[in-house]
C-alpha positions as CSV (number, residue, x, y, z in Angstrom):
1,X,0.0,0.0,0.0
2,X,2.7,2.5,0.7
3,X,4.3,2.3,-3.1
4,X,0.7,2.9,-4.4
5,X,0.7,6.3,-2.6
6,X,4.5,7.2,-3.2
7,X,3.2,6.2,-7.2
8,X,0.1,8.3,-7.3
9,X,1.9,11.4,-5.0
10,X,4.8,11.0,-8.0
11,X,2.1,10.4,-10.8
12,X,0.4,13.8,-9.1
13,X,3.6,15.8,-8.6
14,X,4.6,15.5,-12.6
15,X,0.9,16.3,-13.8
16,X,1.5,19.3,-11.4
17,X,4.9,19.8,-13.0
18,X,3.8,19.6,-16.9
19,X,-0.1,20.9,-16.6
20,X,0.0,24.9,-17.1
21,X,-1.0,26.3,-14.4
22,X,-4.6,26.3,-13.6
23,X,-5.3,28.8,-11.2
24,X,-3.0,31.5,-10.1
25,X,-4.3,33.9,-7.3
26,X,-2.6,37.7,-7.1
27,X,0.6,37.1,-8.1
28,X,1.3,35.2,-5.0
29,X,3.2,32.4,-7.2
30,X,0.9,30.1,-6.0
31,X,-1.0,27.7,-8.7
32,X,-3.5,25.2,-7.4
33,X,-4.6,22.3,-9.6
34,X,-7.2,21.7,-10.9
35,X,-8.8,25.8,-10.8
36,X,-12.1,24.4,-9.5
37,X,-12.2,21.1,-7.5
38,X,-15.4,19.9,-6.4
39,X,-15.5,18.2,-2.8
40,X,-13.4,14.9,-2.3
41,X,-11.4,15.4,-5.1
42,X,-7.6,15.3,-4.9
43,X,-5.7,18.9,-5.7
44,X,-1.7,20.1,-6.3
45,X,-0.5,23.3,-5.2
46,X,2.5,24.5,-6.9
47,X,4.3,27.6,-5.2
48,X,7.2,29.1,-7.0
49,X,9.8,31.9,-6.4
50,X,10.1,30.0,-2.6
51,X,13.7,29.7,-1.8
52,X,13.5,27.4,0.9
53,X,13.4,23.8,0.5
54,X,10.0,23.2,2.3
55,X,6.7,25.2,2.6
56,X,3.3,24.7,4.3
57,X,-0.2,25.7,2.7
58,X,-2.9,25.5,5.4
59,X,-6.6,26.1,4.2
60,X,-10.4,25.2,5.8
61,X,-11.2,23.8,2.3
62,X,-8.3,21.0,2.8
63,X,-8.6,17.5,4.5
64,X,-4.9,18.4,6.0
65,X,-2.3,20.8,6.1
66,X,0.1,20.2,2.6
67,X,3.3,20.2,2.6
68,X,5.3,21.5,-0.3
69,X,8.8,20.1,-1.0
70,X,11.3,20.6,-4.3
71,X,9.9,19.5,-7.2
72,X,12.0,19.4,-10.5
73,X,14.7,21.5,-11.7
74,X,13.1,24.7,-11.9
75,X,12.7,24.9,-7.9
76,X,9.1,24.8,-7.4
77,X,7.6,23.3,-4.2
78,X,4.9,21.3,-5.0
79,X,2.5,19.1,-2.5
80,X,-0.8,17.4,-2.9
81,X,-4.2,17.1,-0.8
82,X,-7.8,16.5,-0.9
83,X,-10.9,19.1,-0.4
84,X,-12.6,17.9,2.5
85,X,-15.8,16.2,1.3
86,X,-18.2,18.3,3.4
87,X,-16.8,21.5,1.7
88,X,-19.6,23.8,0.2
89,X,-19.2,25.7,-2.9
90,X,-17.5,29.1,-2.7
91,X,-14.2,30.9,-2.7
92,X,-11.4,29.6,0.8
93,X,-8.2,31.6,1.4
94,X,-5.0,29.3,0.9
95,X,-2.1,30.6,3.2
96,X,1.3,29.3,2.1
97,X,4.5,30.2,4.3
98,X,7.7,29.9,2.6
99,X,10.6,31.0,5.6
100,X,9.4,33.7,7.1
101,X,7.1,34.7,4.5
102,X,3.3,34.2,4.0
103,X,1.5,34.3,0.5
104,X,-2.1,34.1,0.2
105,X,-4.4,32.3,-2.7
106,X,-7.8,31.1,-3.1
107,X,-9.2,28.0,-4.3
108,X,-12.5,28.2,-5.5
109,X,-14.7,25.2,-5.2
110,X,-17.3,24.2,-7.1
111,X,-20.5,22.2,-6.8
112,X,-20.4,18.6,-5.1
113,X,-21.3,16.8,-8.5
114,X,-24.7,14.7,-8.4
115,X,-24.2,11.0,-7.3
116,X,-24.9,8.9,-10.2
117,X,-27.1,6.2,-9.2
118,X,-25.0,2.7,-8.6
119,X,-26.3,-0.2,-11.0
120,X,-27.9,-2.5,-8.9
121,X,-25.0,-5.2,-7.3
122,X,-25.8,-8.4,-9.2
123,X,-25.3,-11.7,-7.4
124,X,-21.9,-13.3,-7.5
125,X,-22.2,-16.8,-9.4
126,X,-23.4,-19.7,-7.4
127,X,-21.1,-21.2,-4.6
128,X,-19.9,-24.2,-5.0
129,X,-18.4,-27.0,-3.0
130,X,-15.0,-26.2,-2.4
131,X,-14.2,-29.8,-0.7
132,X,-17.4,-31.8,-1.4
133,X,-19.3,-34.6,1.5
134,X,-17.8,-37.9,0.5
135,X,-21.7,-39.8,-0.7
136,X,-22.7,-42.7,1.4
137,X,-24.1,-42.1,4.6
138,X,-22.8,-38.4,5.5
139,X,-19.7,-38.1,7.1
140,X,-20.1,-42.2,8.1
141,X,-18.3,-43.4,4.2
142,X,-14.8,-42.1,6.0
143,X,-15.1,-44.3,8.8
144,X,-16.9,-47.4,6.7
145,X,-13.4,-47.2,4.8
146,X,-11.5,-47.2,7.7
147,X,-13.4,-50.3,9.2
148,X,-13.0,-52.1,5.9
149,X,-9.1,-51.6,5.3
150,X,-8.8,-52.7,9.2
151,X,-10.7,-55.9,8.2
152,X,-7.9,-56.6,5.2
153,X,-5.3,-59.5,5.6
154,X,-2.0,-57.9,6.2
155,X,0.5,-58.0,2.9
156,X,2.7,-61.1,3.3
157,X,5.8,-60.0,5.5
158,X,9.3,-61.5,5.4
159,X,8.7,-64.2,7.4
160,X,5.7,-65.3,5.1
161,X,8.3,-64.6,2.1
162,X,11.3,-67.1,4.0
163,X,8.3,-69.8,5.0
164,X,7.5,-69.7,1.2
165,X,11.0,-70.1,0.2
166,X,12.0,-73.0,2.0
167,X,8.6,-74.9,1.1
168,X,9.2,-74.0,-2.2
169,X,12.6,-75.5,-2.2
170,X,11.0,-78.6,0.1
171,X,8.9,-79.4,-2.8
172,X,11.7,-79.1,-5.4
173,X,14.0,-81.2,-3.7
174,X,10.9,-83.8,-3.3
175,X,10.0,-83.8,-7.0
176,X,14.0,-84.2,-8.0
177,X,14.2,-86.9,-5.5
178,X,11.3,-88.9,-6.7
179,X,12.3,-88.2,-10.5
180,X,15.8,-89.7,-9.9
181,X,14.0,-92.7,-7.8
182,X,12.0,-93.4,-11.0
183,X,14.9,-93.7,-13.4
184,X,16.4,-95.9,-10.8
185,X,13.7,-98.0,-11.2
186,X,13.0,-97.7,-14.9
187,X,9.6,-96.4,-14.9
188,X,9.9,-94.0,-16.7
């Protein structure tokens, strides 16, 4: 959240910078941008001829106090703010003090602009399961599994492997045995 204001106070400081000015008031140097802001709307005072690094505009119209810093080669001091939302239309005296000096402007306001009706909010689309019931008897199929994997023979372990090797080799050794007893015997 912070870089999105540092980007919209920079975005704000170089319209300020290339817009011509808007609305100068007697010769005080000071511009403010744009010339007539309605209520809520964001604004840029730009003083110039200031030889301090820093100045401070205070007016009733503003949310805040603004403060003005460098700006650019040309040594403006430029700062942004917001008329306050509540302000009524009419003319507000801007009082910027540069050192020990004090210039005065005014910003004029204009109308609060008519609130467009908002479109009526249509409903988000249909919700849907994000990790479904398992089907078959509620939340009871997890445990059925369970009960049915317990009731499983175990998987032949080594011993059952070893018992099956050496019947294995019982039986060979009986089958050779009785093959050789049958040549003996010539019964082939």
């Amino acid at each position: 959240m912070g870089s999105l204001k540092v980007t919209l106070c920079a975005g704000v400081a170089l319209a300020a910078v290339l817009t011509p000015p808007a609305h100068a008031a007697d010769g005080s140097g000071v511009t403010v941008t744009p010339s007539t802001p309605a209520p809520g709307t964001d604004i840029t005072l730009r003083l110039a001829d200031c030889t301090e690094k820093r100045a401070v505009a205070v007016s009733a119209a503003f949310v805040g106090d603004v403060q003005l810093s460098l700006s650019g080669p040309d040594g403006a001091l430029v700062g942004s703010s917001r008329i306050r939302s509540t302000t009524r239309a009419g003319a507000y005296a801007v009082q910027v003090t540069c050192g020990t000096s004090d210039r005065k402007a005014t910003v004029t306001v204009a109308e609060k602009a008519a609130a467009s009706p908002r479109p009526p909010l249509r409903p988000a689309a249909p919700a849907s399961p994000v990790a479904p019931v398992e089907a078959g008897g509620g939340g009871a199929a997890r445990l059925a599994s369970a009960d049915a994997e317990d009731a499983r023979p175990a998987t032949p372990g080594t011993a059952h492997t070893v018992t099956g090797l050496v019947l294995a080799g019982v039986a060979a050794v009986a089958v050779a045995l009785r093959s050789v007893r049958r040549r003996g015997r010539g019964t082939d």
